[in-house]
C-alpha positions as a Python dict, from the first residue, in 0.01 Angstrom:
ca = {
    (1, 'X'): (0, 0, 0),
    (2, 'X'): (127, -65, 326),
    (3, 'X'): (-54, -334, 501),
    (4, 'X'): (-67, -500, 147),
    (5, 'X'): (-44, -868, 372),
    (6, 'X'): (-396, -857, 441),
    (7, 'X'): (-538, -1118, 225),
    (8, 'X'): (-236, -1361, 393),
    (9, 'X'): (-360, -1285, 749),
    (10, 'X'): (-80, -1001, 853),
    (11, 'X'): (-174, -655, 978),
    (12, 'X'): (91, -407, 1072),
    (13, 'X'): (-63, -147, 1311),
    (14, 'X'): (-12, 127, 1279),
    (15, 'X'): (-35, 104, 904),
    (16, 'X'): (292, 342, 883),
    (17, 'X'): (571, 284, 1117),
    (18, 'X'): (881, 479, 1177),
    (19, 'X'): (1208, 409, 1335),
    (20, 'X'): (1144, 437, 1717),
    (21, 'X'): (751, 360, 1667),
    (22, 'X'): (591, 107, 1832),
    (23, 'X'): (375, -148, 1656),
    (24, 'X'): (159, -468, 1646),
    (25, 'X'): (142, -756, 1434),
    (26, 'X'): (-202, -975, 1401),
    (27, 'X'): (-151, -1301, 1201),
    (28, 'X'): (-408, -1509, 1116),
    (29, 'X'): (-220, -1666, 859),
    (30, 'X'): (-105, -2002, 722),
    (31, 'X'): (-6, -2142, 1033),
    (32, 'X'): (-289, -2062, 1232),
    (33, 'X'): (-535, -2185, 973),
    (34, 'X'): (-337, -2532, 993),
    (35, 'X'): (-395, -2514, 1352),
    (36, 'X'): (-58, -2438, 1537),
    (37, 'X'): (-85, -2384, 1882),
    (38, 'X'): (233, -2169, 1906),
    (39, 'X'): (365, -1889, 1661),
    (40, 'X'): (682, -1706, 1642),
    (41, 'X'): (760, -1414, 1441),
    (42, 'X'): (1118, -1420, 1319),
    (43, 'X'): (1215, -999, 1260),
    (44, 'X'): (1509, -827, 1071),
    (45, 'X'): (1600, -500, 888),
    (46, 'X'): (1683, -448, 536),
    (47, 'X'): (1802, -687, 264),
    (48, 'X'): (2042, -860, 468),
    (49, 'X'): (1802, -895, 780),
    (50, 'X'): (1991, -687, 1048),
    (51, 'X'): (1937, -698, 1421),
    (52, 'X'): (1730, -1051, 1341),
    (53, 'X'): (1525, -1228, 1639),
    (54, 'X'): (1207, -1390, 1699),
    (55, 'X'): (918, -1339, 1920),
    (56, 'X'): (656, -1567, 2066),
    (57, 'X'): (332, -1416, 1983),
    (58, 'X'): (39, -1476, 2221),
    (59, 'X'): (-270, -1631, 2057),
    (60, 'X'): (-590, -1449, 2097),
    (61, 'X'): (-972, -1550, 1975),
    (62, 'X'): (-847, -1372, 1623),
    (63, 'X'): (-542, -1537, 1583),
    (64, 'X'): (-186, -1448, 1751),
    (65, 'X'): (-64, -1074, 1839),
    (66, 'X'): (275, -934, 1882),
    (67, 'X'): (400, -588, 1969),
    (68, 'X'): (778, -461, 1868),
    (69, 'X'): (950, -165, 1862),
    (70, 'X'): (1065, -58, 1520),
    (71, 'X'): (1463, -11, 1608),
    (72, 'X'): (1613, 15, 1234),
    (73, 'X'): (1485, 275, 996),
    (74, 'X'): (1567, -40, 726),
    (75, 'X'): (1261, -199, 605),
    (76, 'X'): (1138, -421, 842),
    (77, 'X'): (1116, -808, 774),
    (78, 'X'): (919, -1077, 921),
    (79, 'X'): (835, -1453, 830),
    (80, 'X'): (649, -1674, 1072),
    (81, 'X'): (717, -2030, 1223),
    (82, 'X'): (567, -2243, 1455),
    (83, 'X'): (688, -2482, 1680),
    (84, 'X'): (731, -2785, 1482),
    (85, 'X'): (928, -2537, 1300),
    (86, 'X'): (721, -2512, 947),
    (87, 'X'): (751, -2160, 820),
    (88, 'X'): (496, -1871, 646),
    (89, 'X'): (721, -1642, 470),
    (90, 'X'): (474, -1572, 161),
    (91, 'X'): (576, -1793, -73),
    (92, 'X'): (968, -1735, 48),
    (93, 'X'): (936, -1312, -58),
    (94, 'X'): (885, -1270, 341),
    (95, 'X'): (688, -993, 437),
    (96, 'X'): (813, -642, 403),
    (97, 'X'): (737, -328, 566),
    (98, 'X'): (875, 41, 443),
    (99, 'X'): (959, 234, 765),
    (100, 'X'): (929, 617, 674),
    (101, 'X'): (1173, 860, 832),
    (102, 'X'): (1092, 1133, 1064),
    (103, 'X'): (1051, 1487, 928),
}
């Protein structure tokens, strides 16, 4: 249920993140498999995309990787771009993330 992205070339890890977690993101997604040499993942919270920013992920031999830490206990949000500025956001439904609370 959770890393339901797969198929589109986004893993969460870990598959269940919680306000103050850490996480990564792999994408090997639309952009990378049109060959973009650069990726940046554009993050918010919640409907209204709180606390929004975007960070440069570093390509690997899989892809491109980026680590955040999970500061809203909204769902999390993230679409992709590269630097010519063309965009993955699945179709425009973006991809969403639940973060669970702490018990």
């Amino acid at each position: 249920m959770y890393n339901m992205y797969h198929e589109n070339g986004v893993i969460l890890t870990p598959n269940v993140v919680a306000k103050g977690d850490n996480a990564s993101i792999a994408y090997k997604g639309l952009l990378y498999n049109s060959g973009a040499h650069s990726v940046y993942m554009h993050v918010g919270y919640g409907e209204a995309w709180d606390n929004t920013g975007d960070i440069k992920m570093r390509r690997t031999n899989e892809g491109f990787e980026a680590d955040i830490h999970v500061t809203d206990g909204k769902p999390l949000n993230i679409a992709f771009k590269d630097c010519a500025n063309n965009w993955d956001n699945n179709s425009g439904w973006n991809y969403h993330f639940e973060v669970q609370s702490r018990i």
